[in-house]
VEXKOLLUM-440548 format. One record per residue (C-alpha): x negated, z, y negated. Coordinates in steps of 0.2 Angstrom, whole numbers, always signed. Each point is the difference from the previous one (the first is absolute). Example, Ala and Ser with C-alpha at 12.3 -4.5 7.8 and 13.67 -1.06 7.14 Angstrom:
REM residues 2
+-------+-------+-------+
|     x |     z |     y |
+-------+-------+-------+
|   -62 |   +39 |   +22 |
|    -6 |    -3 |   -17 |
+-------+-------+-------+
REM end
This chain:
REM residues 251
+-------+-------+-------+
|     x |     z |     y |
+-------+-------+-------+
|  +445 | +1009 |  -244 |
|   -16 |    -8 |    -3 |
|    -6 |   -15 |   +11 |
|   -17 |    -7 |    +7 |
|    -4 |   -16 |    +7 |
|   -15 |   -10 |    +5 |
|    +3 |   -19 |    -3 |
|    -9 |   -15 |    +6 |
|    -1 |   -17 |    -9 |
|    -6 |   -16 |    +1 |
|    -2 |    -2 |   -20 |
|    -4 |   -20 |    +0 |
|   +18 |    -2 |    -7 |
|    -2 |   +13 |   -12 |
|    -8 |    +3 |   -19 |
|    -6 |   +18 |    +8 |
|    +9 |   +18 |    +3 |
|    +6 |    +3 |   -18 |
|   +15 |    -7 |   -10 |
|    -5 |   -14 |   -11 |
|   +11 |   -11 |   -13 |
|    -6 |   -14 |    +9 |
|    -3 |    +0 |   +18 |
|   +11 |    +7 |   +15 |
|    -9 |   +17 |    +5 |
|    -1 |   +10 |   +16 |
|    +7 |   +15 |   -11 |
|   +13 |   -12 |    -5 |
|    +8 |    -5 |   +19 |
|    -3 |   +19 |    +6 |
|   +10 |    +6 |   -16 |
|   +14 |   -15 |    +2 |
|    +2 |    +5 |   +20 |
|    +1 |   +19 |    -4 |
|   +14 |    -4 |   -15 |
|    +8 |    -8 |   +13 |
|    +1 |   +14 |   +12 |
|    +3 |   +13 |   -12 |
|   +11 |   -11 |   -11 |
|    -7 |    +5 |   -16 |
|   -19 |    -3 |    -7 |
|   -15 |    +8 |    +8 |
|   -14 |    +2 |    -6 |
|   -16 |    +2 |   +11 |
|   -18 |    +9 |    -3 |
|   -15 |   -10 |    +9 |
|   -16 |    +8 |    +4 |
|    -9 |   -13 |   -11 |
|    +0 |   -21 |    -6 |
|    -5 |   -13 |   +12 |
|    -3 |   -17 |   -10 |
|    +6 |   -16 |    +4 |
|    +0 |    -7 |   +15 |
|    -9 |   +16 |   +10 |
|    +9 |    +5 |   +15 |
|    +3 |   +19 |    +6 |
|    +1 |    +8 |   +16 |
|    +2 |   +19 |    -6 |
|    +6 |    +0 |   -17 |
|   +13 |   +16 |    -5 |
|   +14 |    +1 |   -11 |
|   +13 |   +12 |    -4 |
|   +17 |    +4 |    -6 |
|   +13 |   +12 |    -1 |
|   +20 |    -1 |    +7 |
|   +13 |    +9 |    +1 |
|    +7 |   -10 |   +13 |
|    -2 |    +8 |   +17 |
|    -9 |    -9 |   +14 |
|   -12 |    +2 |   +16 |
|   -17 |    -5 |    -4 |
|    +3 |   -16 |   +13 |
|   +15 |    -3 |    -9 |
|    -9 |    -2 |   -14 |
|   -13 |   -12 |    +6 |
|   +12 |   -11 |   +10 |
|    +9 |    +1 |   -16 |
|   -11 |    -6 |   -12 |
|    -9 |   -14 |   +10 |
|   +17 |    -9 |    +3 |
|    +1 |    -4 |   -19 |
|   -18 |    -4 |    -1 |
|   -10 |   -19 |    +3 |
|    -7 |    -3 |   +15 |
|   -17 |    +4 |    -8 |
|    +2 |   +17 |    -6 |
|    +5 |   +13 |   +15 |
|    -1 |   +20 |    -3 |
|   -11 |    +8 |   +13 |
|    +7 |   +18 |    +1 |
|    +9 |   +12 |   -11 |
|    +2 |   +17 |    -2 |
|    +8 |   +14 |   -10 |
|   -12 |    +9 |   -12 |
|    +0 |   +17 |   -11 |
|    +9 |    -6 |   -18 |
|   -19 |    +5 |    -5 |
|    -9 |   -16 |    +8 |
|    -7 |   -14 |   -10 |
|    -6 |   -13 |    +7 |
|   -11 |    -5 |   -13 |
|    -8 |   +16 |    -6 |
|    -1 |    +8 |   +19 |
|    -9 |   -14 |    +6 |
|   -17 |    +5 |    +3 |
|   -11 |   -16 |    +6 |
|    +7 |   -17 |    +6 |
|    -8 |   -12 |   +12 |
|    -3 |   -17 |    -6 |
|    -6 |   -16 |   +13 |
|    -7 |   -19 |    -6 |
|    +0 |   -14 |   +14 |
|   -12 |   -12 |    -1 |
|    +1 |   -18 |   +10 |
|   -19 |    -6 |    +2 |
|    +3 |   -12 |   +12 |
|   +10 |   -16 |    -2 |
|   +17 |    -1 |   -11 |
|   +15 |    +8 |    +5 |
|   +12 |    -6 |    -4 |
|   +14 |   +10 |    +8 |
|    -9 |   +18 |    -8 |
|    -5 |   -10 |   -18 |
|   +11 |   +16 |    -6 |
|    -4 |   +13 |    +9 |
|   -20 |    -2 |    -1 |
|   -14 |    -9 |   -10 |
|    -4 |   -17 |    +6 |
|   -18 |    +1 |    -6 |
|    -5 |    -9 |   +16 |
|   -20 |    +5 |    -3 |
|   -10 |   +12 |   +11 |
|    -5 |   +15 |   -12 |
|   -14 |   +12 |    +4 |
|    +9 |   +14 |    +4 |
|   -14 |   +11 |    +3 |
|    -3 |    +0 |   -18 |
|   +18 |    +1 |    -5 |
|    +0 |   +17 |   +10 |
|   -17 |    +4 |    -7 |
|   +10 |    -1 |   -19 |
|   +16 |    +9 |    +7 |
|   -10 |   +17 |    +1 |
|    -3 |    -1 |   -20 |
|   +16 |    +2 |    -3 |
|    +4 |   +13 |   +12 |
|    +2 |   +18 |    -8 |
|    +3 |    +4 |   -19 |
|    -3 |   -13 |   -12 |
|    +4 |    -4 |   -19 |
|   +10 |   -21 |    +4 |
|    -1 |    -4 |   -15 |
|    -7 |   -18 |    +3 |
|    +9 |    -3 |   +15 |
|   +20 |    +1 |    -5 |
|   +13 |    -9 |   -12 |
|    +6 |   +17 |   -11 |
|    -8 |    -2 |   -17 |
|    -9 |   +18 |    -7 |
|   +16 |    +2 |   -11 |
|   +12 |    +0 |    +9 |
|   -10 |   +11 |   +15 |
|   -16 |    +8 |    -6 |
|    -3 |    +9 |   +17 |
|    -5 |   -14 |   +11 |
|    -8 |    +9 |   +12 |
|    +6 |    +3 |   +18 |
|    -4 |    +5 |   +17 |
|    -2 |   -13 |   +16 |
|    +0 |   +10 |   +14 |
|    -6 |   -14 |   +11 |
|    -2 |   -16 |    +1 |
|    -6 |   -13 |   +16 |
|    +2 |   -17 |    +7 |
|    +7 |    -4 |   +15 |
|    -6 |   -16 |    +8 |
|   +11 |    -9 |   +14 |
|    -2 |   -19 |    +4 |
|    -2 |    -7 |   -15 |
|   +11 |   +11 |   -11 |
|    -5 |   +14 |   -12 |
|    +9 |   +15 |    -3 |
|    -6 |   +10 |   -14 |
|    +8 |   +18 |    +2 |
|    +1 |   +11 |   -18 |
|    +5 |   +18 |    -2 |
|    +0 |   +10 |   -15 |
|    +9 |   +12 |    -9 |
|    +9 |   -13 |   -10 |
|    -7 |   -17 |    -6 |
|    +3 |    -9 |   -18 |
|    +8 |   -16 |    -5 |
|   -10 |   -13 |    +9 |
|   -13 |   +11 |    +5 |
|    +3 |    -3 |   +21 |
|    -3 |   -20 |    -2 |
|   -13 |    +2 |   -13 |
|   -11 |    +8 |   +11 |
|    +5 |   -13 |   +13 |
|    -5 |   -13 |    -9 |
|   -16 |   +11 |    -5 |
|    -4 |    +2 |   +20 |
|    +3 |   -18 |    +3 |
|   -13 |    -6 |   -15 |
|   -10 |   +12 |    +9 |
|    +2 |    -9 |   +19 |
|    -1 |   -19 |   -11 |
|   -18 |    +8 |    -5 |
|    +4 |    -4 |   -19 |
|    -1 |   +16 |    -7 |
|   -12 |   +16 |    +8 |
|    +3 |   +17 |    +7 |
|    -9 |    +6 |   -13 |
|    +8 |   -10 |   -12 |
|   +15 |    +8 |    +5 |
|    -5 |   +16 |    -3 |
|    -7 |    -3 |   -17 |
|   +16 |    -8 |    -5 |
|    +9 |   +17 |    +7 |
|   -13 |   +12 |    -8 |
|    +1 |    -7 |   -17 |
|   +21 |    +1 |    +1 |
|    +4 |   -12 |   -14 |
|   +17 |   -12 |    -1 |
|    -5 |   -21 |    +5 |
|   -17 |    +4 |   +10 |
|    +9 |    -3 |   +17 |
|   +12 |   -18 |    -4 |
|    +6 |    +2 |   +19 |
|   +15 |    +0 |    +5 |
|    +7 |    -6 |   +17 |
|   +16 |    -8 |    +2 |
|   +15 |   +11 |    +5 |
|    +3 |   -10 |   +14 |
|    -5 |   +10 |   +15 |
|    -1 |   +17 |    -6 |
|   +13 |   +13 |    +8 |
|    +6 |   +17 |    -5 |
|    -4 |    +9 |   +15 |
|    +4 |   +18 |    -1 |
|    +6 |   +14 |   -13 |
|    -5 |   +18 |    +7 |
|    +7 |   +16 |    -8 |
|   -11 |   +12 |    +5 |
|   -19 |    +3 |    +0 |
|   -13 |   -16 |    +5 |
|    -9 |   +10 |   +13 |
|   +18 |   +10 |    +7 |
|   +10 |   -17 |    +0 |
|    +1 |    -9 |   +17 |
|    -9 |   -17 |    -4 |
+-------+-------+-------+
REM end
């Protein structure tokens, strides 16, 4: 039987989603509370990496069991062998068929950004640039990258290793309340630092140090090192994975 599961994290504690030699993982604790459910070693599938220290609300996983359980069972299960900042969400049996990786058809990514005075109670869980931005030219910028574009310049995965670096954002806006920025990003998928370099992008844009129009030169041209921006993982969240169509998926 195969299962599905939607996870949320606070990843401050954590080197990121996937197992490293030398860090404790997300991957890591889920796998270690479902080995001690199933009493042998499970292996889990997520829809995707977060890095270090980025937090989730809607991240999927999944594994198989032959060990026979309600779907609240299983939840109430595998959060009482989990820390206190890791809790599944929801879980439900899926076809033997679903991946949760390769079914996953556009994620929703959030950066918080603090431009008022330091927080110290959120310095995790949003950027304390305490500096007003001009955010009507931040939005102006987000509309360049909305649509099909060749991101090249703006993420970590060298030419090697992916030569097709170009993707889809289906949308991408700014949400203003108080004195917090939320900057919301869709897309079909997204490369490795490609969310928080084009954060970091928007906010050179609302410092006023670099140009729109800079900005879309830099993304024209498409080559590796013209955009050296890239915003701290702190703040960023993994929002949403959705398996069917953009447009057909409730939002």
């Amino acid at each position: 039987m195969r299962v599905k599961a939607i996870v949320s994290y606070d990843g401050s504690n954590y080197c990121g989603w996937q197992l490293q030699p030398n860090g404790f993982s997300i991957q890591e604790a889920l796998e270690m509370a479902l080995g001690k459910v199933q009493k042998i070693a499970t292996h889990i599938e997520g829809s995707g990496r977060t890095d270090a220290r980025v937090h989730s609300m809607g991240q999927v996983f999944h594994f198989d069991t032959d060990l026979r359980m309600s779907e609240e069972q299983w939840q109430k299960a595998i959060n009482s062998n989990l820390p206190s900042d890791i809790r599944v969400d929801k879980v439900e049996f899926v076809s033997d068929s679903f991946h949760s990786r390769y079914d996953a058809k556009w994620k929703h990514y959030c950066y918080r950004i603090n431009m008022g005075p330091y927080d110290l109670f959120n310095r995790h869980y949003e950027l304390q640039l305490c500096k007003k931005l001009d955010v009507g030219l931040m939005k102006e910028c987000c509309r360049l990258f909305i649509g099909t574009h060749d991101f090249t310049a703006f993420n970590g995965n060298s030419l090697e290793e992916m030569p097709n670096q170009v993707r889809t954002v289906y949308d991408l806006h700014i949400e203003e309340e108080n004195n917090i920025l939320s900057i919301h990003f869709y897309g079909e998928g997204f490369l490795r630092y490609m969310v928080r370099m084009l954060t970091q992008t928007l906010i050179e844009v609302g410092k006023e140090r670099i140009s729109v129009e800079q900005v879309r030169q830099i993304l024209v041209q498409a080559e590796k090192e013209t955009a050296p921006f890239n915003a701290s993982a702190v703040g960023l969240y993994l929002m949403k994975v959705g398996y069917q169509n953009y447009e057909a998926d409730e939002i």
